[in-house]
Every structure is written in C-alpha cells, then in structure tokens.
C-alpha positions, 0 to 999 in steps of 0.5 A: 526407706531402707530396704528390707527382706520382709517380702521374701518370708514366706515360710513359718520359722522352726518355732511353729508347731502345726498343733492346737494349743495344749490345755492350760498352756498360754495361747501363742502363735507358736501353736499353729493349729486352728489357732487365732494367736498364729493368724494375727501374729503370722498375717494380721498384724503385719498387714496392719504395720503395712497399712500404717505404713502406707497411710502415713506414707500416702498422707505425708502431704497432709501432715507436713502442711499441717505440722511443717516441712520438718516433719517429711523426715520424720515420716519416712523415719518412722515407716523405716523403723515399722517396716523393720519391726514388721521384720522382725515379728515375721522372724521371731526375733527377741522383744527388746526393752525400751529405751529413749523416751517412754513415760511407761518405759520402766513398767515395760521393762520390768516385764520384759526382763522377767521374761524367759529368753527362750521364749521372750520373741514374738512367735514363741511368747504368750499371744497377749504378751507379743501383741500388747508389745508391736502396738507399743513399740509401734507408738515408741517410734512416733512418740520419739520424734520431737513433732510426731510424739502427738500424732495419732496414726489411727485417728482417720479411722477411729472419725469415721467410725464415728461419722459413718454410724449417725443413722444408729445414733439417730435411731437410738436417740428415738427409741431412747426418748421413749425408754426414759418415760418408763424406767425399767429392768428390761430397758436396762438389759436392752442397754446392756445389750445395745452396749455388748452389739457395739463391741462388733465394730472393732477395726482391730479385727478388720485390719482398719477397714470399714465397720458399719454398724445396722440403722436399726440397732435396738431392734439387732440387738433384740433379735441378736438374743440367741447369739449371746451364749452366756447370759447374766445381764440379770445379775447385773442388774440385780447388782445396780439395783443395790447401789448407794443411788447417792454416792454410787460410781461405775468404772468403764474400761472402754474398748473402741472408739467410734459407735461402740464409744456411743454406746458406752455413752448412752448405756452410761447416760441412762443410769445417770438419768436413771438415778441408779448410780451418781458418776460413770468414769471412763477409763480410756488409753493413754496412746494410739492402741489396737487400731480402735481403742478410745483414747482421751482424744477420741473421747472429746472429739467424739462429743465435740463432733456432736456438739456441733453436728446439723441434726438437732438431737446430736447436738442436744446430747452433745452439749448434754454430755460435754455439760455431765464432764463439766458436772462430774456425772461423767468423768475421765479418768486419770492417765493410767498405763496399765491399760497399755501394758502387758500385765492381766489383771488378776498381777494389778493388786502387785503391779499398780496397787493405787488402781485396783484400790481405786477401782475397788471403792467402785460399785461396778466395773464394766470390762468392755470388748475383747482384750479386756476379756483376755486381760482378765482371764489370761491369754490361756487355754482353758477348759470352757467349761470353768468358771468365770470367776475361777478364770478371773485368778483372784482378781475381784477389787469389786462387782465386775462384768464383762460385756463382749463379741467373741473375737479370741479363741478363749472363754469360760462359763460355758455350760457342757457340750456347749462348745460342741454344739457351737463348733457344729454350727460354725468351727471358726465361731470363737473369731467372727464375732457373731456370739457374745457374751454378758459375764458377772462376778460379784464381790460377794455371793449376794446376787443370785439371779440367772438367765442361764 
C-alpha cells in the first residue's frame, strides 16, 4: 500500500469558515459552525474509508479463499486507492469525473462538469453533492477490478443488521397477527410509525458500528409519539383510503438495509392484506452505498435469510413474501441510477424523465430515511418554518410521504418557535436521531386531514 501523508492533516484548510451556514445557502463542509456537513466530511467519512480499509485488509484471507488468489492484488490496490481518496477529501482537492468502467459514468459526468471549478472540491461543494461522490468513487475503485466489481465491502454489516434484530421481528410478528383480525386506521398509523422508528438503525450515522433495535418495537414506537415533531400520518391514510383497491401501486424509495428493510416489508405486507393497494414496489440501489442502504442483494438475502431460518414464523413470512415477489404483489424495481446520483429530485423531470412518469402513475410514493429527505428538499438552509411542499421545488409526479429520524441539519414544516423549543431541550437535536418526522404532499388539495 502506498504511503500517504493523510495521518499528518490535522489543520482545516483555508476553505473553512468557522460560521453556520447562511440562510438559503447550500449546506456545505466549508461552513464550520455547528455544522453536520463539516463533522461528516472533516471526521466521519474518513473514518469510515479507514474502516473499509481495515475490514477488507483484515478480511483478505477470507475473500481470497472465496474468489482466489488473484484476488490478493486487487485488495490491496483497492486500499491504495481509498487511502488516497481519503487524501484527497481531507485537502479539498477537486472532484474529478470518471473514467474507466461506470455503467452510469455519463450521468455523473454531466454533472460534474456543470459544476463551478471554484467550488467543485470536496470541502467547498454543496454537502449532498461531496458525499454522494466519495460513496461512488469508492464503488468506482472495486467495480474496475475484473474479480471485485461484485464485491459488496458493506455486506458483513448490512447480514448482521439484519440477524441481530430477530427478537423485534419476532415481537412484531406477534403483535401483527392480532392487528390483521381487525383492520384499521390506527393499526395503520402504528405501521407507519413502526416504519419511521426503524429509519434509527442507520449504520451510516454510527460509522458501521452495531445498531440494535429494542425487543419490543410497537410498544417504542407508541411511547416514541412526542419525538415525531411533525405529524401527518393521518393524511397519509386519508390518501390510501382512496385508492383504486384494484390497480393501486405504492413506490418505497427504501433507505437501510437490515431491520429498517423489515419494517418496509411488514408495513408493505399489511396494505397488501389490507386490500388497500394491488402492488408495492421496492426501489432499491444499484451498488454498495452510504454503509447501509438496500440493495437488490440485501433485498433477497434478507427473505432468503427467513426463509430458511429455525423460528417457525420467519419462515412463514419468509416463504410468504419470496411467493408475493414471485406473484407480483411485491416487485423490484428496475436497476435505476438516479438513486446513486447526485441530483435532488425536484431536476428528475429533466434528468430522468422515464422515472418520474413512471413514478407519476403511482398512487403514493414512500420517501424513506434521511438522504431521501435531503434529496427531496435539497441540501439547503431553509427557513424551518416553510412548507414541505415549498421545499420539495415542484417536484410532486404524485402523493409523497417522507417517513424519517432526524439525522442532517436540515428541515421544514415546522410550526413557530418550534425549533427553538427544541434546541432548548438538546442544541445537537437535528443529528441524533431521537426526533422524527412523518411529512405529506398530495398531488392535488383533496386531503385535508391533520395531526398537527
């Protein structure tokens, strides 16, 4: 491994400003002041290109014995190349397009080359932009190497997400069985917030260490009710309540793999048995991303996991689910790139056009977690106070929710002297994920209810 000067930096460079982030400005790492944008690119993000350095170093062994001894090389290429990555983020240099193999390589160059060369770099670029770019260049290194292109460096941790919270599941399978003798609105909203509580277990936010969800999930997410600080699961409901029962199809944008993933599953499987929509499909990533983020792989690991696993009930639902892929009440959709890309959503109409009509014959698409958020509302200081619907900048090809723990320094739709009250009771509230919120844009002004 070559050797590198990263363990010497120690200073900010002369991009940072020791000030918060003006209002309308992009978040960015430049702005220092109780600013998340500068803790993730200045600390967290390259602990975590050291962690992956260290796992697959540490795991070498294992992956040679399982793709061969060719692949020794490209293992330590590979930690050459992150360990000058990681130099490069921490010294602000310019992000550079790609070359080499990229099935998406145009759409990021495109980008990149729009880009102003004065503040194109990693530290002075808008948060979301610089972030998006170290997990795809990160994937860049492995997917040019002919035997690690399939190598998933996240995977390890994405299975035990999953393993380590059975216990939940368990108890969410029990209470569920009584919830399906009586269908209801508040069974719904309770789903819903089941749904939300799970978007805690990112491993992006704990740099890959362990997230345990509780053994008792429902009775959480019941007692969790004063931490959701914006609150329109009703409307949501009031919008499923007029499907089309027959033809209806809800879009997840899914977000973590592991038991957030199985909480997508059961909210998904109750409107599926609930009658209240025909199909749910899963939109899911096209590579490793963000540490925790579902990909097609996780997706059929995680039913296969089920599937074969010694409690009677993972089984059952296991083999239920893998049969509602096969029946097309839960579908995977197409490979899509977007979702890798730096773009927010509201340039989508522009950018991938085929998607937003595609989403846009939906009856509801469900945002889930936090860079969803960011995608959707832009990685901008707003005003807390504006709209969601403002923040969102035309982008409505249908209903959308966003279901999602607070984890970025960025929001709306909050009432007056909110923020206030909340910064009172802790001044790091927007990144601990302890708050949530449940946020709804209908297509058209035809659901009125509000639990503001």
């Amino acid at each position: 491994m070559a050797n590198s000067p990263t363990n010497f930096i120690k200073s900010d460079p002369d991009c940072i400003i020791d000030i918060q982030t003006p209002r309308y400005s992009f978040l960015s790492a430049q702005y220092k002041h109780r600013s998340f944008a500068y803790k993730t690119m200045r600390n967290r993000l390259p602990a975590i290109l050291e962690n992956i350095i260290e796992n697959i170093t540490k795991d070498a062994e294992n992956i040679i014995a399982e793709f061969g001894e060719e692949t020794r090389k490209e293992i330590y290429d590979v930690a050459d190349r992150i360990l000058k990555l990681k130099f490069k983020l921490e010294n602000d240099y310019v992000m550079k397009t790609f070359k080499g193999e990229a099935r998406d390589k145009k759409l990021w160059n495109d980008f990149l080359n729009q880009q102003n060369n004065d503040s194109n770099s990693f530290l002075k670029a808008c948060w979301l932009y610089a972030e998006c770019y170290v997990y795809r260049r990160l994937y860049y290194f492995f997917e040019n190497h002919r035997i690690l292109k399939t190598y998933d460096y996240f995977s390890q941790n994405k299975q035990k997400a999953f393993t380590i919270s059975v216990g939940a599941m368990l108890n969410v399978f029990e209470v569920l069985q009584s919830m399906k003798s009586h269908i209801s609105d508040d069974n719904l909203k309770l789903l819903l917030k089941l749904n939300l509580w799970g978007n805690r277990c990112d491993l992006s936010i704990s740099s890959g260490k362990e997230v345990k969800p509780g053994d008792n999930p429902f009775e959480l997410a019941r007692n969790l009710d004063k931490k959701i600080i914006v609150d329109e699961s009703c409307k949501i409901i009031e919008c499923l309540n007029h499907a089309d029962r027959k033809n209806s199809v809800i879009e997840f944008i899914c977000d973590n793999a592991g038991y957030e993933l199985f909480t997508d599953f059961i909210l998904a499987d109750y409107l599926i048995e609930s009658k209240l929509v025909s199909k749910v499909r899963f939109n899911l990533k096209a590579m490793p991303w963000f540490i925790s983020d579902a990909t097609f792989n996780d997706f059929r690991w995680s039913l296969e996991y089920m599937k074969n696993h010694s409690s009677p009930v993972l089984r059952e639902y296991g083999q239920k689910w893998q049969a509602f892929v096969i029946g097309n009440k839960f579908e995977l959709a197409n490979v899509n790139y977007f979702w890798t890309s730096p773009y927010e959503y509201y340039r989508m109409p522009e950018i991938d056009p085929e998607l937003h009509k595609r989403l846009s014959k939906s009856h509801l698409v469900i945002f889930k977690g936090d860079l969803n958020y960011r995608k959707l509302i832009s990685d901008f200081s707003w005003d807390c106070t504006e709209s969601f619907k403002t923040c969102l900048k035309g982008f409505q090809p249908t209903n959308l929710c966003s279901l999602r723990t607070i984890k970025a320094d960025l929001i709306c739709g909050l009432l007056e002297g909110q923020s206030k009250s909340l910064e009172k009771e802790n001044n790091e509230w927007m990144i601990t994920g302890e708050f949530g919120t449940i946020q709804f844009a209908a297509k058209c002004d035809c659901f009125h209810n509000s639990d503001r």
